[in-house]
C-alpha positions as CSV (number, residue, x, y, z in Angstrom):
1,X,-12.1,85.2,-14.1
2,X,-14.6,84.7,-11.6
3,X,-16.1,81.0,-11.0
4,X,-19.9,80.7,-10.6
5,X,-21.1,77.8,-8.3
6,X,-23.7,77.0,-11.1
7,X,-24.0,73.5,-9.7
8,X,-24.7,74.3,-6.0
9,X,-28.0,76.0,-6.8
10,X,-29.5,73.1,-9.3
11,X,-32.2,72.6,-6.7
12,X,-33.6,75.6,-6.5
13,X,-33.3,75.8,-10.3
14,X,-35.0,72.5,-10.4
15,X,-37.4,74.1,-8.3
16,X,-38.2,76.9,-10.3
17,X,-37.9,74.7,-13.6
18,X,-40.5,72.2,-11.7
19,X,-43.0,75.2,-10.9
20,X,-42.2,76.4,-14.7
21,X,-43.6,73.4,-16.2
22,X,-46.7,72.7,-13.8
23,X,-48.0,76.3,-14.0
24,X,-47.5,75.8,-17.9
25,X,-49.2,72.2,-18.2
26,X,-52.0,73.4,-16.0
27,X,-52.6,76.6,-18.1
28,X,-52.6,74.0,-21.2
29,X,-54.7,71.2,-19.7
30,X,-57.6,74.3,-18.7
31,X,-57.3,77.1,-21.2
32,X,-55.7,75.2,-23.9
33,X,-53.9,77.1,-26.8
34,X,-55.7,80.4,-28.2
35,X,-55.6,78.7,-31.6
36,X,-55.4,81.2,-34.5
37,X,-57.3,80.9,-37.8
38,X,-54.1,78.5,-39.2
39,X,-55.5,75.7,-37.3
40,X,-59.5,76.5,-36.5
41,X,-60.4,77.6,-39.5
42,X,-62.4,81.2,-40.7
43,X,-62.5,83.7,-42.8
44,X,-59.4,86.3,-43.8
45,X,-60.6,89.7,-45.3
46,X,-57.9,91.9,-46.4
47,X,-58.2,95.7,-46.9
48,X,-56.3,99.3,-48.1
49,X,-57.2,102.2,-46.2
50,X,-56.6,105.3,-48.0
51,X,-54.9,107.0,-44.8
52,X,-53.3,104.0,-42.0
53,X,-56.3,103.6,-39.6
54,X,-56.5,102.8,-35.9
55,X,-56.1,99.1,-35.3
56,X,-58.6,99.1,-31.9
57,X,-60.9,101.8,-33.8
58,X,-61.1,98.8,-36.4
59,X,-61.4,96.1,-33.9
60,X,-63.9,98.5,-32.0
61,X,-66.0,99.1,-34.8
62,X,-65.8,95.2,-36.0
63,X,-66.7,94.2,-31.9
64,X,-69.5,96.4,-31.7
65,X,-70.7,94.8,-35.4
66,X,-71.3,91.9,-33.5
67,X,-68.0,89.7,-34.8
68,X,-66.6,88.1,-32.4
69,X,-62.6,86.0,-32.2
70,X,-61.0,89.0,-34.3
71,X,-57.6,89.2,-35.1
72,X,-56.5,93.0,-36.9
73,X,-53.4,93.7,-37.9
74,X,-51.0,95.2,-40.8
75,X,-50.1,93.2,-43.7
76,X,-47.2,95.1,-45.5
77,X,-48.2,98.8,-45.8
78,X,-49.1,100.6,-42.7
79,X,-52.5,101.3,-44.5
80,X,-52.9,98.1,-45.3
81,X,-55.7,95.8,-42.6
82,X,-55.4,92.1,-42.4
83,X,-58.5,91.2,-40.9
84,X,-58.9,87.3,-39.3
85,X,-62.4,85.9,-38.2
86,X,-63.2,82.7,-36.8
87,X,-66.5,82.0,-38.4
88,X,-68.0,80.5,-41.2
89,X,-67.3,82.0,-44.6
90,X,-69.9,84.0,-46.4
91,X,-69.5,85.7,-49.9
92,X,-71.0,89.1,-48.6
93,X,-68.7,88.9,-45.7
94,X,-66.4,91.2,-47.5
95,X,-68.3,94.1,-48.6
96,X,-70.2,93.9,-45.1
97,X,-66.6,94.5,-43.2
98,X,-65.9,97.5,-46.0
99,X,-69.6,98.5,-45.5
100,X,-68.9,98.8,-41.7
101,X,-65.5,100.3,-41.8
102,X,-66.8,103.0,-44.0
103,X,-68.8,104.4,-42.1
104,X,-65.9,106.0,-39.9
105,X,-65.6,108.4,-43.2
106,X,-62.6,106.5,-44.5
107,X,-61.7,105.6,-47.6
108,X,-61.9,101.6,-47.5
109,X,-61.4,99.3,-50.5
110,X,-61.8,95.7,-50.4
111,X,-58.3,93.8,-51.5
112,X,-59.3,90.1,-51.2
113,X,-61.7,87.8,-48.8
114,X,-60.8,84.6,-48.4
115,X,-62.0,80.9,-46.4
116,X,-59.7,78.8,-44.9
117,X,-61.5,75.3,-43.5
118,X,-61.7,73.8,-40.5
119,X,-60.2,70.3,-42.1
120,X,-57.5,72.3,-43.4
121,X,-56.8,73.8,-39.9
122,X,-57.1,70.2,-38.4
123,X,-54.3,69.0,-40.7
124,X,-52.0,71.4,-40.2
125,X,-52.2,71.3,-36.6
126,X,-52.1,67.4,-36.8
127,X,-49.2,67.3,-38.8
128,X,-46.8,70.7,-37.0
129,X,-47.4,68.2,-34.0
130,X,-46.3,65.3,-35.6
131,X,-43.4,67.2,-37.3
132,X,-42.5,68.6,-33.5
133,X,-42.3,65.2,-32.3
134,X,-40.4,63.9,-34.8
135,X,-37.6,66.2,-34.3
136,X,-37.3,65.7,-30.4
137,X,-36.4,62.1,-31.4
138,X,-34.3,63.2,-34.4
139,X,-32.3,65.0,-31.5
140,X,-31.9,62.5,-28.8
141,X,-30.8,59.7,-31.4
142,X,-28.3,62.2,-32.5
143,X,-27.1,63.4,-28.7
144,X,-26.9,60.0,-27.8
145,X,-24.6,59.2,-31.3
146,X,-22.5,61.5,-30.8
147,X,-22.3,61.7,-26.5
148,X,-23.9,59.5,-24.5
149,X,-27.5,57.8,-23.7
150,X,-27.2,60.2,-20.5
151,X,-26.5,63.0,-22.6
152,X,-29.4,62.3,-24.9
153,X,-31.7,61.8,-21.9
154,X,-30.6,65.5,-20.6
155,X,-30.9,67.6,-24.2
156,X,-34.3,65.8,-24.6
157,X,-35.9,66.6,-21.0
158,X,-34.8,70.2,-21.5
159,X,-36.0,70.5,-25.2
160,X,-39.2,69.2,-23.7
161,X,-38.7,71.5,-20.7
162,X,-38.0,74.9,-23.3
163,X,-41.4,73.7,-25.5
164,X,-43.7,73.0,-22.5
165,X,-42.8,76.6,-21.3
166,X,-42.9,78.6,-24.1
167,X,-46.5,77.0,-24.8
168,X,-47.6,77.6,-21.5
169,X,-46.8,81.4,-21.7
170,X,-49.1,81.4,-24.7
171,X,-51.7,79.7,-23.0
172,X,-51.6,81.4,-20.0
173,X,-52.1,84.9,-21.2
174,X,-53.7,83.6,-24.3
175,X,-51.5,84.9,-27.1
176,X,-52.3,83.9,-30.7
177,X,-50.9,80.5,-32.0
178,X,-50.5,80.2,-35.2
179,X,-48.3,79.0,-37.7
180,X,-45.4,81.5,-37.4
181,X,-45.4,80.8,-33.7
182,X,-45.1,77.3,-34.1
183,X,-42.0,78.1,-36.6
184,X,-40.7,80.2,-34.2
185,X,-41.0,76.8,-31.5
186,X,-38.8,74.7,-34.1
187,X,-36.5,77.2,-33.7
188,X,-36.4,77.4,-30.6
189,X,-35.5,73.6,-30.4
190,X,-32.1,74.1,-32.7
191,X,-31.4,77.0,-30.3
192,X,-31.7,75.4,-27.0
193,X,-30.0,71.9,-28.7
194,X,-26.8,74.2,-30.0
195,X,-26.3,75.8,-26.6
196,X,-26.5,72.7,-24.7
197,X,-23.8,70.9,-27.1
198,X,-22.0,73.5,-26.7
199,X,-21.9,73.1,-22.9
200,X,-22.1,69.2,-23.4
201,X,-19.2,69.3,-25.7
202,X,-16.6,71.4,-23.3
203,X,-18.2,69.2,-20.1
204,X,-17.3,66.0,-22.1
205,X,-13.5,67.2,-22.8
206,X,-13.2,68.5,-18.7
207,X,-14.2,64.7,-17.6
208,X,-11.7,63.0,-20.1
209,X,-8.8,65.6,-19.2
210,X,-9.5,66.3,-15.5
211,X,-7.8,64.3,-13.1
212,X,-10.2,64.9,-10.1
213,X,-13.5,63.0,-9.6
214,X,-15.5,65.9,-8.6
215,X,-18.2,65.8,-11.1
216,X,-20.2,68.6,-9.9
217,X,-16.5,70.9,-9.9
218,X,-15.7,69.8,-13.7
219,X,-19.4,70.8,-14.4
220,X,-18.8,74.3,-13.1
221,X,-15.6,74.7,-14.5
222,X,-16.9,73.5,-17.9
223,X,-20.3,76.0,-17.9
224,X,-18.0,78.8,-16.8
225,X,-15.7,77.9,-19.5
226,X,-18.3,78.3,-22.0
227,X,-20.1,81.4,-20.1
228,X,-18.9,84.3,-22.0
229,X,-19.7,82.4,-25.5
230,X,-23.6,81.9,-24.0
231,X,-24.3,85.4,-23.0
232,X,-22.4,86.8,-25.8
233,X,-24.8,84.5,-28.4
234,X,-28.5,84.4,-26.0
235,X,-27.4,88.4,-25.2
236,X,-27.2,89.3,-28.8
237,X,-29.8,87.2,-30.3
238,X,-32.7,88.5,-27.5
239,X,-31.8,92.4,-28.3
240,X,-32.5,91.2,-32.1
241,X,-35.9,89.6,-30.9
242,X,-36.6,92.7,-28.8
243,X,-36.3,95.0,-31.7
244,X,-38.7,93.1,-33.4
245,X,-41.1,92.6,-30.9
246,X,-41.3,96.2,-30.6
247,X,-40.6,97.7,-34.2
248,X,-41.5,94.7,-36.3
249,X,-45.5,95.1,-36.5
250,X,-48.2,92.5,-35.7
251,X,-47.4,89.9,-38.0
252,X,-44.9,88.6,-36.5
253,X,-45.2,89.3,-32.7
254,X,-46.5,86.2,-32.4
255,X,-43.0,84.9,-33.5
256,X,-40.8,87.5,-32.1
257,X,-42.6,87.2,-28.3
258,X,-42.4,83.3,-29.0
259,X,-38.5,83.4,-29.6
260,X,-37.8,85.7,-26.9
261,X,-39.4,83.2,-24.2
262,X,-37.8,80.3,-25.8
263,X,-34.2,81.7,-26.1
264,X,-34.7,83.3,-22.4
265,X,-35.1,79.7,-21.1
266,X,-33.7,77.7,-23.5
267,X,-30.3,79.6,-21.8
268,X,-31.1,78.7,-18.7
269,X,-32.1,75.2,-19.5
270,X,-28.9,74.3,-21.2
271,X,-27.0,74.9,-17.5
272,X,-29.8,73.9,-15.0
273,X,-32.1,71.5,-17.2
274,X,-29.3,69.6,-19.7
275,X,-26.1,69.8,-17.5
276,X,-27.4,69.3,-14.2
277,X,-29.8,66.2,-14.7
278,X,-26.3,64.7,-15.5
279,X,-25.3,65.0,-11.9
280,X,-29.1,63.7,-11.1
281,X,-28.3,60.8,-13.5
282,X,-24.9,59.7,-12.4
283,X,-22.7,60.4,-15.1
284,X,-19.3,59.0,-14.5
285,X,-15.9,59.1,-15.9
286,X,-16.3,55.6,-16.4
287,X,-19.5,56.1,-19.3
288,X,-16.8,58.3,-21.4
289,X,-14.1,56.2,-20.7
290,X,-14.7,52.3,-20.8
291,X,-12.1,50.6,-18.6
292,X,-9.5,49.2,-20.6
293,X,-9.4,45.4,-20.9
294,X,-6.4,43.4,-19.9
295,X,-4.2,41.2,-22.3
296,X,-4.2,38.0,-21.3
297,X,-1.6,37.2,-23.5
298,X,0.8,40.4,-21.4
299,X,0.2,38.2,-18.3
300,X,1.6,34.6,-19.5
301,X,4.8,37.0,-20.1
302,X,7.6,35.6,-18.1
């Protein structure tokens, strides 16, 4: 089987991680998330169409109706129109978006119209942040249990790494965030934590069996080892996200597009981000192994 020198390109990979994160932190610190209704707060109108409609000929008709921040998509049914708008709630608001959607000579009926708050918005987005931290330190206590505090302080920087990112893409182009995206984050931190123990896990045996002091060839040779088993799992899992991106309807893009950015770099940051900061940090034989102490007692032998 071929060997990969995965190690002797870490720097351009830092590189490229390093350019990563700054375009994404930039993108948050100026556009900031496209926050959906989950977390601002607006009004929901849901409606049956007799025959499945356009979705741009409703946003169109909405837009030129002077709404403005609309979401439209299918709920269910193709015929079926979830409508989002981030503005204050009014009890006429849903016969005025049947009134208007009407006029196209469709058949429209009004299924429910419903307010969700700004406080309520505030809280959730308080608390999924909360929730999101608590996990990251859930994980390096648990890494650093199990492994190593080196090993903790690599999983964490590239769960960090994987989030940062995967935000960024959604501020950058200004995707929706809502609740189903930030599901689909968690996720994606128990993705990228099971591929790096993985790699952790079969790095950790190489140092404790390998009797050369090469770190950066017992890296290789253990992210090589466990190279088939990554593309097989990440190769798999993103044709899955794929077909949902593409077949699996507005409702859960969001999610689907959200997965696919975090699984496509959580991959890569398992080998460039988790394994290679080890080399970065100076993990030694030694911090598995503890020298073993002498027996004074062995030495007074005669």
């Amino acid at each position: 089987m071929r060997q990969f020198d995965f190690m002797g390109k870490r720097r351009l990979a830092f590189i490229a991680s390093a350019v990563m994160v700054l375009v994404s932190i930039i993108a948050l610190a100026v556009q900031q998330l496209n926050l959906g209704l989950d977390f601002t707060g607006g009004t929901l109108v849901e409606v049956r169409y007799a025959v499945a409609p356009s979705l741009d000929s409703v946003r169109q008709l909405l837009e030129n109706a002077g709404f403005r921040d609309i979401s439209v998509q299918t709920f269910g049914a193709a015929n079926e129109v979830l409508i989002r708008l981030q503005q204050a709630y009014d009890d006429n608001v849903g016969e005025q978006v049947v009134g208007l959607l009407s006029e196209s000579g469709d058949r429209v009926n009004l299924v429910r119209a419903e307010f969700v708050g700004a406080q309520v918005g505030e809280q959730l987005r308080d608390r999924s942040g909360l929730g999101m931290l608590v996990a990251l330190g859930i994980v390096m206590v648990y890494v650093a249990f199990r492994f190593q505090y080196k090993f903790a302080l690599g999983a964490l920087l590239a769960l960090v790494h994987d989030v940062i990112i995967t935000l960024g893409v959604f501020s950058l182009f200004q995707i929706e965030f809502d609740l189903t995206v930030l599901a689909a984050l968690l996720a994606v931190i128990g993705y990228s934590l099971n591929d790096t123990i993985v790699v952790y896990d079969r790095i950790r045996e190489n140092i404790r069996k390998s009797r050369i002091d090469d770190m950066t060839q017992i890296f290789n040779d253990a992210i090589n080892m466990t190279l088939a088993r990554t593309l097989a799992t990440s190769g798999t899992t993103l044709l899955v996200l794929l077909a949902l991106l593409t077949l699996g309807g507005d409702m859960i893009e969001g999610f689907a597009l959200a997965l696919l950015v975090g699984v496509g770099v959580g991959t890569f940051s398992s080998i460039y981000v988790a394994s290679a900061l080890l080399l970065t940090l100076k993990l030694q034989r030694q911090d598995l192994i503890p020298a073993q102490k002498e027996d004074p007692e062995a030495e007074e032998l005669p």
